[in-house]
N, C-alpha and C positions, 0 to 999 in steps of 0.2 A: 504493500500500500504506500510505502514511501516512495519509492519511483514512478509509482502512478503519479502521485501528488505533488512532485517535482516535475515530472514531463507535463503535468499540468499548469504552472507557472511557468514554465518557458511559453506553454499554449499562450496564456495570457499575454505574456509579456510581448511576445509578438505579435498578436492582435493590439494590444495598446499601441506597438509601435508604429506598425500601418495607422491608424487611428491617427495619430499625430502627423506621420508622413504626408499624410492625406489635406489633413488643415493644412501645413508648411506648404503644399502644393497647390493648393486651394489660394492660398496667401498671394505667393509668386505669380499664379496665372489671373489672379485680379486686378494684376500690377502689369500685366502683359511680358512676365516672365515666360515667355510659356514651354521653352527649351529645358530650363533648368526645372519647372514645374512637371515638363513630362519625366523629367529623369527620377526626382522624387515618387511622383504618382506609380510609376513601373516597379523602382524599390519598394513601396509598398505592397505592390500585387507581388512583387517574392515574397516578404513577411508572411503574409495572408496565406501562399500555398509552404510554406516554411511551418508557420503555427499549426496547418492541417493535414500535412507528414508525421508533426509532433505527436498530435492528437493519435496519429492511425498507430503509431508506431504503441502507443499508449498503451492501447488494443488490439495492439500484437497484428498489426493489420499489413505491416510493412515491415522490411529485414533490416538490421541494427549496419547496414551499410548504406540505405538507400538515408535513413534517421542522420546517420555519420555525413552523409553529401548534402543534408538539408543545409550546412551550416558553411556551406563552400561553394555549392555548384547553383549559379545561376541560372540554365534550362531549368533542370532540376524543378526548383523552387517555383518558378513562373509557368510550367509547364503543367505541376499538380494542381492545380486551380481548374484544368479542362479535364481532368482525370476523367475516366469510364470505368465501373465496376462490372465485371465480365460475370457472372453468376452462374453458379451451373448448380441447380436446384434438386439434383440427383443426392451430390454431395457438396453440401455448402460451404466446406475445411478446403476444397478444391476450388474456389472464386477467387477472383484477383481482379488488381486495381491496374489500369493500364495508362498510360499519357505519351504522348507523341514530342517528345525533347526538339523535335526540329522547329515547332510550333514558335517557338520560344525565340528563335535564331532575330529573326526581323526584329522581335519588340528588344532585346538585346542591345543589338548592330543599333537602332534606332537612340537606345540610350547613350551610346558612346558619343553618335553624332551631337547628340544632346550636352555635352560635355566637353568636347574637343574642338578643335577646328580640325578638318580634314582636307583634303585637296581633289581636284576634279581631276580628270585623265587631262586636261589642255594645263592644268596647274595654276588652278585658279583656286582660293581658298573658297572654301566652304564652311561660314561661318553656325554655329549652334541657332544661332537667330534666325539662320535659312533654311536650316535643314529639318527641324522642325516647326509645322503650320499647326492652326492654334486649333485648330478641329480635331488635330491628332491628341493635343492634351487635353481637351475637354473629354474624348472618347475613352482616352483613360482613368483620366478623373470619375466618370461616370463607373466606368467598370468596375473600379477600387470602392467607392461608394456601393454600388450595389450589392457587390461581394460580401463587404462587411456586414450588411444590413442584414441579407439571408444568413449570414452565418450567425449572426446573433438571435438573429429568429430562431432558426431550427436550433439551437441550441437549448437556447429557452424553453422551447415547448416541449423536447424529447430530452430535455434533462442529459444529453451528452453529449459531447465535443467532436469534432473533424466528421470525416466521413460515416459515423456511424447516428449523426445525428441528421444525415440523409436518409437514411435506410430504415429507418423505425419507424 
């Protein structure tokens, strides 16, 4: 029960931290930051699938390697958020959770642009300001928004955290 109870404040704590991510990028794209806001708003949406690795792992839902990459691997992280639970109702010890890592590569690559200056093939600089348009950060703002909200919901009402607070 103690390592439950401990993978469950990291749960929290993660989810707080998106939470905050969220305002700070909310901040930034009020201000017409909106580069440096998508870059926030995406680090939140890895918190968010980071707290609900945590959670699965909790529930013995995921392998203490996949838990270990939560905490380094950006697919990873961003990628668990679109996860699919594959079900096989014969024997239910035989389901598993599936996510597509390539999914991930663009919102990535997207946040680097967000961050860096980069160069074009003619070697033109490609400033953060340009490379992200502000519909892109609103669309993630929204998603991180939305994420959060169902997550707290279904948590709420089925009394359990990550993925199994889908499935009840």
């Amino acid at each position: 029960m103690r390592v439950f109870n401990a993978l469950v404040a990291i749960y929290d704590a993660c989810l707080e931290n998106a939470t905050d991510l969220l305002a700070e990028a909310q901040l930034l794209a009020s201000h017409h930051h909106t580069a440096r806001a998508f870059a926030l708003a995406l680090t939140g949406w890895e918190e968010v699938g980071k707290a609900q690795l945590v959670a699965d792992f909790a529930y013995d839902m995921v392998a203490e390697e996949e838990f270990e990459s939560a905490f380094r691997d950006h697919y990873l992280k961003s990628s668990y958020n679109s996860r699919q639970f594959v079900l096989n109702p014969a024997d239910m010890s035989d389901s598993t959770i599936e996510y597509d890592r390539s999914r991930a590569v663009s919102a990535f690559r997207k946040r680097q642009e967000a961050l860096y200056v980069e160069k074009t093939a003619d070697l033109r600089p490609l400033t953060p300001k340009e490379a992200v348009a502000e519909e892109d950060v609103h669309a993630m703002i929204s998603a991180l928004e939305s994420e959060l909200k169902n997550i707290r919901r279904m948590d709420a009402v089925t009394e359990r955290i990550g993925s199994r607070s889908f499935l009840k």
